[in-house]
N, C-alpha and C positions, 0 to 999 in steps of 0.2 A: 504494500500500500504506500510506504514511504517512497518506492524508486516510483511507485506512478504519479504520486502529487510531485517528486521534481523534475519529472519527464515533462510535465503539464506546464509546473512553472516555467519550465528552460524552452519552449513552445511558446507561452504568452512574451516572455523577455526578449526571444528571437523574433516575432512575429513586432512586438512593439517597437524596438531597435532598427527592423527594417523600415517601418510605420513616419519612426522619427528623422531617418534621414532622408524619406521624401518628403516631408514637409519642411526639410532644411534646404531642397533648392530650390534657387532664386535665380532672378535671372541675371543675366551679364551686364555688363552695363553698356548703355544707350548709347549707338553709333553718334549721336548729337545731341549730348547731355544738356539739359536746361541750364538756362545761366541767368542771374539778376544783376544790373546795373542800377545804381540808386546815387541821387544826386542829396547831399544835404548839405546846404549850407554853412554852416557854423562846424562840420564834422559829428562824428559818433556821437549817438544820446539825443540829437537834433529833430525836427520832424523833417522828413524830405518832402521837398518840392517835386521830384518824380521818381519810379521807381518805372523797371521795364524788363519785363520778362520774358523770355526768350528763347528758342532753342538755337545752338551752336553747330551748323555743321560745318563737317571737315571740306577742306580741300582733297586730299589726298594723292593728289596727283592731278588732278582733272581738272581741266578748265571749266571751270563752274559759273562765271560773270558772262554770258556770251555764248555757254556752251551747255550744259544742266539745267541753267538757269537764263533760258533764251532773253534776251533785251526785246524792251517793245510789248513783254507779257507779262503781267501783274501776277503777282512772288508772293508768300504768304510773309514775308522777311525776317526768315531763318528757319527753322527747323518743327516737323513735328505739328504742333500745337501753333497756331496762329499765333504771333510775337500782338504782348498786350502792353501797354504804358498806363499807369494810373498816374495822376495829375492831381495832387493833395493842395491845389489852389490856379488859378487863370495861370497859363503860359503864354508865352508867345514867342512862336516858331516860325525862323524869318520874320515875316510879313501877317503871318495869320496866328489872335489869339484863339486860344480851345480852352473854353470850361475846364475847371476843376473837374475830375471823374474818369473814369477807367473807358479806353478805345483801343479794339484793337489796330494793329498795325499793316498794311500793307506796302509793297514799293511797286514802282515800274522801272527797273533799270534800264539804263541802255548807258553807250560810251560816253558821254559827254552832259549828260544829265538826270536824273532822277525823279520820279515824284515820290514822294512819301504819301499816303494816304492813311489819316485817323478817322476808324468807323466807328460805329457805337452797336454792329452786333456781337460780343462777344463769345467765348468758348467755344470756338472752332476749331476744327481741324484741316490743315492749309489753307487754300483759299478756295475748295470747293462749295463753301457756302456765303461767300462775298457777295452782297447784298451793294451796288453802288449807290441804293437812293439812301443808305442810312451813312454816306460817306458827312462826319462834319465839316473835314477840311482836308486841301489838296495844298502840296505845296514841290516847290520844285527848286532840286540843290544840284548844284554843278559838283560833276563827279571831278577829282582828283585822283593822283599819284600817292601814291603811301609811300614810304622811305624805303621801306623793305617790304616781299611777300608776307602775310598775313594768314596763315592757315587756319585758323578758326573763326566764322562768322564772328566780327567782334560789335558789341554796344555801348559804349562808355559814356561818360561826363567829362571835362575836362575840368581842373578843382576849383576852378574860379564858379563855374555852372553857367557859362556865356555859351559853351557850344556842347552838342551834343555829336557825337564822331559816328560815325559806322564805318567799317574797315573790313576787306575781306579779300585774298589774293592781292593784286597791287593797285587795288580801289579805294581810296577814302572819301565819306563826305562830312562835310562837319556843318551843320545847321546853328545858325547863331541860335539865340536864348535868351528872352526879357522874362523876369515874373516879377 
């Protein structure tokens, strides 16, 4: 009776050991990890004037501005999940101010110019569900030169919070910044 209750137990231990290491995988991580860019004013502890969420894709070799990423066709801009900017007060981008409030983000690249476009549908996925009549505001930035290749779709602030950058392969734009 004793070798059948630990034949029993050594059958529940094995059967739940296997149990537990398929609930131990997980997945790999994300060929274009999400990434946050946040502007605050005054530094850490601060409330930010914007925050922008993102996904990152890679270069990896590919011609992606012109080539993955045809110019002249409206880009979910970046990876994944449609890239969103929350607005914790009025901005104003170039020429045009946007409400306080969360939009997400689309672009139209091509060589020599850009539009950025802030919508007010959000959580979507790429730009399969882009809605143009819910566009707030269009705005158009002259693409540049970056210093160096760039291989990760980038978002930043620069720390004054006068311009906001996007950079990716040896593309930059940088959008000036009133709030």
């Amino acid at each position: 009776m004793k070798k059948l209750k630990l034949v029993v137990l050594s059958l529940f231990l094995v059967a739940g050991a296997s149990q537990f290491s398929i609930a131990q995988k997980l997945p790999g991580v994300d060929p274009s990890p999400a990434d946050i860019s946040i502007f605050r004013p005054n530094g850490k502890g601060t409330t930010p004037v914007a925050k922008v969420v993102y996904g990152r894709p890679m270069k990896k070799g590919r011609t992606m501005l012109g080539g993955t990423e045809a110019y002249g066709k409206l880009w979910r801009f970046g990876a994944n999940e449609t890239s969103e900017i929350k607005l914790y007060q009025d901005v104003t981008f170039g020429d045009k101010t946007i409400k306080a409030g969360t939009y997400s983000m689309y672009a139209i690249p091509d060589k020599t110019e850009w539009t950025i476009i802030f919508n007010s549908k959000l959580d979507t996925w790429g730009a399969f569900e882009y809605d143009e009549s819910k566009d707030v505001a269009r705005i158009k930035v002259p693409a540049g030169k970056s210093e160096s290749e760039v291989e990760a779709f980038t978002i930043a602030f620069d720390d004054k919070g006068k311009t906001m950058i996007i950079a990716w392969e040896n593309t930059m734009l940088k959008i000036p910044l009133k709030f």
